[in-house]
ZADO-1210 file (C-alpha; in nm, 4 decimals, padded with zeros to 6 digits):
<atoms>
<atom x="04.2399" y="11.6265" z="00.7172" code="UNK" pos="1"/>
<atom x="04.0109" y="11.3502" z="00.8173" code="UNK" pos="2"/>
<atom x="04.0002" y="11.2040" z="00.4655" code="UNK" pos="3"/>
<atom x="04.3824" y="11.1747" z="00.4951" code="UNK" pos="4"/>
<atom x="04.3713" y="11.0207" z="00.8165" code="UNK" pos="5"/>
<atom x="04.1117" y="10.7516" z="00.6642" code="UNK" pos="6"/>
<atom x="04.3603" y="10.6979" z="00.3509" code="UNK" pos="7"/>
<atom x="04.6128" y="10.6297" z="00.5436" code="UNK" pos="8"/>
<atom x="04.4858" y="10.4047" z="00.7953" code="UNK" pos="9"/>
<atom x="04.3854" y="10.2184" z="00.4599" code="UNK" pos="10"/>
<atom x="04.6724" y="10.1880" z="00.3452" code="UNK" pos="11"/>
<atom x="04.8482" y="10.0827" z="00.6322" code="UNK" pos="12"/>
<atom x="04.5863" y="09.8080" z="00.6358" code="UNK" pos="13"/>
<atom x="04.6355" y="09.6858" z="00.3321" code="UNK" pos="14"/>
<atom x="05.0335" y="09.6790" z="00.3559" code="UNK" pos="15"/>
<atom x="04.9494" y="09.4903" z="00.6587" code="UNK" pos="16"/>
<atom x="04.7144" y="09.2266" z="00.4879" code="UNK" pos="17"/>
<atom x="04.9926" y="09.1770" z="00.2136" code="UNK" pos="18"/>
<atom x="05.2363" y="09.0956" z="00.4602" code="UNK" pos="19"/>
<atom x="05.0447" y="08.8584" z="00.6298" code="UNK" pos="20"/>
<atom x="04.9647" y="08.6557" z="00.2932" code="UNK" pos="21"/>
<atom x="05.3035" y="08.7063" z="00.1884" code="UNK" pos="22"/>
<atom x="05.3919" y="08.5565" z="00.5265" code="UNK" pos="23"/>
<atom x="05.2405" y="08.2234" z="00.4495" code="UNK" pos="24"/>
<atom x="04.9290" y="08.2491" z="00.6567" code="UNK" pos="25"/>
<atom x="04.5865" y="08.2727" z="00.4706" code="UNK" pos="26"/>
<atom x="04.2766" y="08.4223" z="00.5580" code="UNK" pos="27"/>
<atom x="04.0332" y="08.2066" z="00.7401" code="UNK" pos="28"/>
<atom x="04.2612" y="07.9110" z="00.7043" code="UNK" pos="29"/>
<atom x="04.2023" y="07.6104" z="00.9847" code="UNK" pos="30"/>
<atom x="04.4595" y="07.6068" z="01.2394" code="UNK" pos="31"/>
<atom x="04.6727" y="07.2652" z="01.2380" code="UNK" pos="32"/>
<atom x="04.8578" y="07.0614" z="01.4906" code="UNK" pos="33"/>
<atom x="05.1184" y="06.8575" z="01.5246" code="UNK" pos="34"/>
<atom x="05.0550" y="06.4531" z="01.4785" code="UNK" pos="35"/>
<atom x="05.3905" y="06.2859" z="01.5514" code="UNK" pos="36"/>
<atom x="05.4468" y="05.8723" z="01.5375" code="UNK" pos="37"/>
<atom x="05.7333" y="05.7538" z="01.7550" code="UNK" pos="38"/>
<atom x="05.8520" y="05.4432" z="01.7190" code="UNK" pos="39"/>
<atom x="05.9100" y="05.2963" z="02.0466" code="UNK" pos="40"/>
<atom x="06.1833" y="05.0340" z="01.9812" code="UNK" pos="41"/>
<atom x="06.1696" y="04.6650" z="01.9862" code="UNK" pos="42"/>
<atom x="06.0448" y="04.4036" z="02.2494" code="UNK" pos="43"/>
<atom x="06.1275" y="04.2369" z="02.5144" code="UNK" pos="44"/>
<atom x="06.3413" y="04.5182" z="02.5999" code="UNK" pos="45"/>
<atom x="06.5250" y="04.5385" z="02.2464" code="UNK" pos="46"/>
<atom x="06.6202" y="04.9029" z="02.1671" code="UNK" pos="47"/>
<atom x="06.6139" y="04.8077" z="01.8050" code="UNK" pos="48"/>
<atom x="06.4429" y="05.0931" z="01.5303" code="UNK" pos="49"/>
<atom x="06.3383" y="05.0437" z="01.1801" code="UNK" pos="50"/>
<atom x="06.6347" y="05.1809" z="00.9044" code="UNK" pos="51"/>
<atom x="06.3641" y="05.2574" z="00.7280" code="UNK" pos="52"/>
<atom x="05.9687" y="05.2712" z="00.6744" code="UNK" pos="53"/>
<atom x="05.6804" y="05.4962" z="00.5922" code="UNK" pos="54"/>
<atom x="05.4087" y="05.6487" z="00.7399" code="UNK" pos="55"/>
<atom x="05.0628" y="05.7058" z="00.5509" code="UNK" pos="56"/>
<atom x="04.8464" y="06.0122" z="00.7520" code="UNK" pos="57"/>
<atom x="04.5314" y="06.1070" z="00.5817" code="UNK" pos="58"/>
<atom x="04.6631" y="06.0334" z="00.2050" code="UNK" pos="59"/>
<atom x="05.0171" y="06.2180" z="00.2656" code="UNK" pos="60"/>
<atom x="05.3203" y="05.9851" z="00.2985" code="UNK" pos="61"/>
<atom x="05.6428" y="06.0896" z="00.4527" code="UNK" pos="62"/>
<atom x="05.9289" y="05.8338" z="00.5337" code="UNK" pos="63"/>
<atom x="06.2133" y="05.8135" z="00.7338" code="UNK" pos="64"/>
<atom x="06.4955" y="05.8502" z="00.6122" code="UNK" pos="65"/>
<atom x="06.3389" y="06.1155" z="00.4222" code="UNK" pos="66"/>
<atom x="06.5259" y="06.0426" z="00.0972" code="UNK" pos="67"/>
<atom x="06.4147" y="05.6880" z="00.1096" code="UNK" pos="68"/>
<atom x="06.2326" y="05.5978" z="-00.1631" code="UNK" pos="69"/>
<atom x="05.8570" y="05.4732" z="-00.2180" code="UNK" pos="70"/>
<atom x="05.7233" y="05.2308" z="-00.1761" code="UNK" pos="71"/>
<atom x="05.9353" y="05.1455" z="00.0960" code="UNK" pos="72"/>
<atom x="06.0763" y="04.7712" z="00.0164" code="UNK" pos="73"/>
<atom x="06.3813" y="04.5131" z="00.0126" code="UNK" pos="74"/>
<atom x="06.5518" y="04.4100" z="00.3780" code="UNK" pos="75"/>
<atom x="06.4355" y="04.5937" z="00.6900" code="UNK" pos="76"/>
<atom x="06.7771" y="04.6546" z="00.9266" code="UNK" pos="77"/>
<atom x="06.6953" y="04.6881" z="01.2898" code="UNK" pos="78"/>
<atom x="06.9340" y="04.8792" z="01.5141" code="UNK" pos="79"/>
<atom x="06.9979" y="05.0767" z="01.8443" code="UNK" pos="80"/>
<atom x="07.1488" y="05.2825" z="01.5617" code="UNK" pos="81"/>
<atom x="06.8180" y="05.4384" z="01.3950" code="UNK" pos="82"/>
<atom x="06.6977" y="05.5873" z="01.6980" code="UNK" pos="83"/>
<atom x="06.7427" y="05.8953" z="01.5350" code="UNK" pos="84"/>
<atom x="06.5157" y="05.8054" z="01.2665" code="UNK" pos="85"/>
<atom x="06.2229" y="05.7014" z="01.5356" code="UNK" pos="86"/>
<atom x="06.0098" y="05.9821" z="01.4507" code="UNK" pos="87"/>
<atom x="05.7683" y="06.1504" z="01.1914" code="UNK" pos="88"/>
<atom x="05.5377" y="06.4447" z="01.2409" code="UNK" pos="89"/>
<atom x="05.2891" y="06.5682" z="00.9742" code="UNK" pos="90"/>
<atom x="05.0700" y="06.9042" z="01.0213" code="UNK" pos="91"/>
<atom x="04.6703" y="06.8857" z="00.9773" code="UNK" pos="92"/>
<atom x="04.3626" y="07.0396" z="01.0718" code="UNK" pos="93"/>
<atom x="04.1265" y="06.8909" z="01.3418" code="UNK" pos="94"/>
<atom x="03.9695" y="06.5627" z="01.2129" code="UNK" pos="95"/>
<atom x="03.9581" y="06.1921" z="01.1761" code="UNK" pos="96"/>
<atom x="04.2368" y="06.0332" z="01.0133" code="UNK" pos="97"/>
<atom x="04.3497" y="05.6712" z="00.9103" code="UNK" pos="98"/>
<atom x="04.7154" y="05.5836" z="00.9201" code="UNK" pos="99"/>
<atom x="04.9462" y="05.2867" z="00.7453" code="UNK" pos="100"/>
<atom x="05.2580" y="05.2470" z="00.8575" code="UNK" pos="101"/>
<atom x="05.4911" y="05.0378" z="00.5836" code="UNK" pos="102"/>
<atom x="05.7797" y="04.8560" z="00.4759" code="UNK" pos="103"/>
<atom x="05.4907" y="04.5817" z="00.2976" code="UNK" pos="104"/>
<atom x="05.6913" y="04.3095" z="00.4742" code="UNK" pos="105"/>
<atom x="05.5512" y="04.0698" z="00.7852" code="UNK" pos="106"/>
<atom x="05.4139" y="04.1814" z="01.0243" code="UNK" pos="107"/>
<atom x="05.3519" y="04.5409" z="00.8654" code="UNK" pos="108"/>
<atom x="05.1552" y="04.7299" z="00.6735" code="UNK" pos="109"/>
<atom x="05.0028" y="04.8423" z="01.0661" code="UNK" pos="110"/>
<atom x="04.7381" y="05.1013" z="01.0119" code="UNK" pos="111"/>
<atom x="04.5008" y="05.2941" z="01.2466" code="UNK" pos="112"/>
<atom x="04.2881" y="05.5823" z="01.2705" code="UNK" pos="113"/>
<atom x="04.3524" y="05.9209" z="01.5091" code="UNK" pos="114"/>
<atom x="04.1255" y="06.2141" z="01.6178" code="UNK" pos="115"/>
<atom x="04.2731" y="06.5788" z="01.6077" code="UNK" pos="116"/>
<atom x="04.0597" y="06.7903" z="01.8101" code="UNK" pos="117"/>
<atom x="04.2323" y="07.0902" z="01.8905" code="UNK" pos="118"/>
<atom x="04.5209" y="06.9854" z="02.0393" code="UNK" pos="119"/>
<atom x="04.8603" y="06.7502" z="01.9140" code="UNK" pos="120"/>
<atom x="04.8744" y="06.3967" z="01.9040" code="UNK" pos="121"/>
<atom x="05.1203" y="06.1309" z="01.9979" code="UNK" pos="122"/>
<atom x="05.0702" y="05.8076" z="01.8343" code="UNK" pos="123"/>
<atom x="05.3118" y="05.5687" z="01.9698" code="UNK" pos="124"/>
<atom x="05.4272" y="05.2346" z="01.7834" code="UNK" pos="125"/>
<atom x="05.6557" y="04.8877" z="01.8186" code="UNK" pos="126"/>
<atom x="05.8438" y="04.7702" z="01.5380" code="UNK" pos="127"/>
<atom x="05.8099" y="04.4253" z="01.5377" code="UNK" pos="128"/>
<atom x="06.1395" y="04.2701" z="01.4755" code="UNK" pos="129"/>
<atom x="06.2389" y="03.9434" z="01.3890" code="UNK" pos="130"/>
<atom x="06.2843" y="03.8148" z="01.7744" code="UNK" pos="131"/>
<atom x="05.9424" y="03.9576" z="01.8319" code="UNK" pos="132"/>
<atom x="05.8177" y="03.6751" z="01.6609" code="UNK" pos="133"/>
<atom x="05.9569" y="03.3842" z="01.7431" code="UNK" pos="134"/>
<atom x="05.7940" y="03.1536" z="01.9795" code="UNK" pos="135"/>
<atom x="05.9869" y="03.0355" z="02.2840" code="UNK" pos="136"/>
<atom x="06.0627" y="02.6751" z="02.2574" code="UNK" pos="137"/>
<atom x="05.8973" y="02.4659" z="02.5916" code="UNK" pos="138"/>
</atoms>
């Protein structure tokens, strides 16, 4: 009786570890967070986003929009009308990571480095558009 007990309590162990690997979950895997870039909008008050770009984290690249293709080039549009496009969040382990964020067109590629140490990060940026560079006349 007690060796039946023991089997099954096995058993149900097992069925239980296969589940959880089946589950996408590994044993003694690190647990992530969340790093997410938001683009802020332009200057001087502009609400104007990048149409497109890419962001670099730690040798993974995702872009916005996500079917644009890379390396991101040609004309940059900037629009109220991307705000919906003002974000990107990757998934990664505690540690130090270095950043680019692209189109390869003045004033970008902007890079950077962030810490993950156990909790999400929020790494905010500017685009830089076009009126963000011009000098005021005297």
């Amino acid at each position: 009786m007690v060796g039946s007990i023991l089997l099954v309590v096995i058993l149900l162990a097992v069925v239980l570890l296969v589940v959880s690997l089946g589950s996408g979950s590994s044993l003694g895997a690190a647990p992530t967070h969340k790093v997410t870039f938001n683009e802020t909008g332009g200057c001087q008050g502009n609400a104007d986003y990048a149409d497109k770009y890419s962001i670099t984290l730690g040798g993974v690249t995702k872009a916005q929009p996500p079917n644009a293709g890379l390396p991101i080039s040609g004309v940059i549009a900037f629009s109220p009308a991307y705000k919906n496009m003002s974000q990107l969040t990757f998934r990664v382990p505690d540690g130090n990571y270095n950043y680019t964020i692209s189109p390869s067109v003045e004033p970008y590629p902007y890079s950077g480095m962030v810490r993950v140490n156990g909790l999400d990060v929020i790494v905010q940026w500017q685009v830089q558009t076009p009126s963000c560079l011009s000098i005021p006349s005297p």
